[in-house]
N, C-alpha and C positions, 0 to 999 in steps of 0.2 A: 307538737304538730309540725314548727317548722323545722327540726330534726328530722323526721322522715319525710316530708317533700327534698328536703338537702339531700340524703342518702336515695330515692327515688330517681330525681335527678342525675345523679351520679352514676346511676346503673344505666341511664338510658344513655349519657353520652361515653361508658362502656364499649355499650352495646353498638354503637355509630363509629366504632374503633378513634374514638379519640384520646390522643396521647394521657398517659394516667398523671402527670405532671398539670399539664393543663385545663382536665377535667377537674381535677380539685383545685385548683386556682380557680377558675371561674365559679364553681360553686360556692368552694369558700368565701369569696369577695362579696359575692350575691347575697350570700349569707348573711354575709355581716353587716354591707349594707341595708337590708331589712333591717335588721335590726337596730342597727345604729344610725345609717343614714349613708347618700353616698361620699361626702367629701370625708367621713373619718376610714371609710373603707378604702377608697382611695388614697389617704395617708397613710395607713399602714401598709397597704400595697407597694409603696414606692421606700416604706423605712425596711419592712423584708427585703424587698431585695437587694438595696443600700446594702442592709446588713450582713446580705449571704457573699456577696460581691466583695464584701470587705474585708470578709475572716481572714484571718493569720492560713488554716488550711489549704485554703484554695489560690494564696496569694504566692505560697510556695510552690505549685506544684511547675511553672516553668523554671524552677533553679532543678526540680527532679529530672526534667526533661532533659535540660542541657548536661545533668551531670551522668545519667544514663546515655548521651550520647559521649560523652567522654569516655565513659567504661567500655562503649561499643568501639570507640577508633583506637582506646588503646589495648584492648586484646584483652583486657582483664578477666571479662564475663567470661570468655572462652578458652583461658588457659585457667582458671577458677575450676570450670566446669570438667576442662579434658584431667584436670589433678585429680579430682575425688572419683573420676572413673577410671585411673588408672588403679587408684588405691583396690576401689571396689567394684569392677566390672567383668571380676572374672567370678564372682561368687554369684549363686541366682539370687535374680532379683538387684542386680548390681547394678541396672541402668535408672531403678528407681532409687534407688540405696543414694548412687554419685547425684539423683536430682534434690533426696533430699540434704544430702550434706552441702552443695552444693548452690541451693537455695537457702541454708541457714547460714554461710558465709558469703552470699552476696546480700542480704539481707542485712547483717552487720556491718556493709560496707555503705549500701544505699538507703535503707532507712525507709522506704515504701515497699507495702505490701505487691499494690500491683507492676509497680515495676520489676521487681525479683519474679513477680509469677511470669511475666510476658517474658522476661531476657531468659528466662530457663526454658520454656514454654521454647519459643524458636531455636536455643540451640541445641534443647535434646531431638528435636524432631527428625532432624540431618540422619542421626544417629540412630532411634529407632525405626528409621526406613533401611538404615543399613544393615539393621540383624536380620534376619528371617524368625518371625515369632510367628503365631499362631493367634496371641490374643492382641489384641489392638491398643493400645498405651493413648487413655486418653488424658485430656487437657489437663483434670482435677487433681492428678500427681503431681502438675507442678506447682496447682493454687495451694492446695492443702499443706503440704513441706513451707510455702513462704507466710502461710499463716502462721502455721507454727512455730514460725523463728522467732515471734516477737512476741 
């Protein structure tokens, strides 16, 4: 039963557009204080996010920041990118061709997924405003190639 008062709950602060991070933080907590009581819900509240706070993942991700800003001042991304569209940008389909070669070696350079997507992401965009096409080139050609690098 108090399973689904939990899930009930959850639908209704949904439905009050509250953040879905939050919504299930509050419920969970609630949860478990029922159940357990509140100071062990409140210690595990405070050892989660200790925890999330502390992962090796997330501890890196300003060394990704500084080191995609290094790739940004030194031209890398963008003579990476202008190589594999000379190779292939005169074949069709050449401007996706150069994102995804072009995302599988900036990928092996930088090591984040979403970093490869965004630096491809901004610098094919230049470029396909510059062709005259017909169909629209969106965002997903450059996530899908940086997923696939890895």
């Amino acid at each position: 039963m108090t399973g689904i008062v939990g899930i009930a709950l959850l639908l209704v602060l949904f439905l009050l557009k509250m953040p879905v991070a939050f919504a299930m933080t509050l419920v969970g907590v609630a949860g478990f204080a029922y159940l357990a009581g509140w100071e062990p819900a409140l210690g595990l509240l405070t050892q989660d996010i200790f925890e999330t706070f502390s992962s090796y993942p997330l501890s890196v991700i300003p060394m990704f920041i500084l080191m995609g800003s290094f790739a940004f001042a030194s031209g890398i991304s963008r003579r990476l990118y202008d190589t594999t569209y000379a190779w292939v940008g005169q074949f069709r389909g050449g401007l996706t061709i150069a994102t995804v070669l072009a995302c599988s070696g900036f990928a092996a350079i930088c090591g984040s997924t979403a970093a490869t997507a965004a630096t491809m992401e901004k610098l094919r965009c230049p470029r396909c405003k510059s062709i005259t096409t017909v169909i629209c080139w969106l965002p997903e050609q450059s996530l899908q190639p940086a997923l696939w690098a890895f």
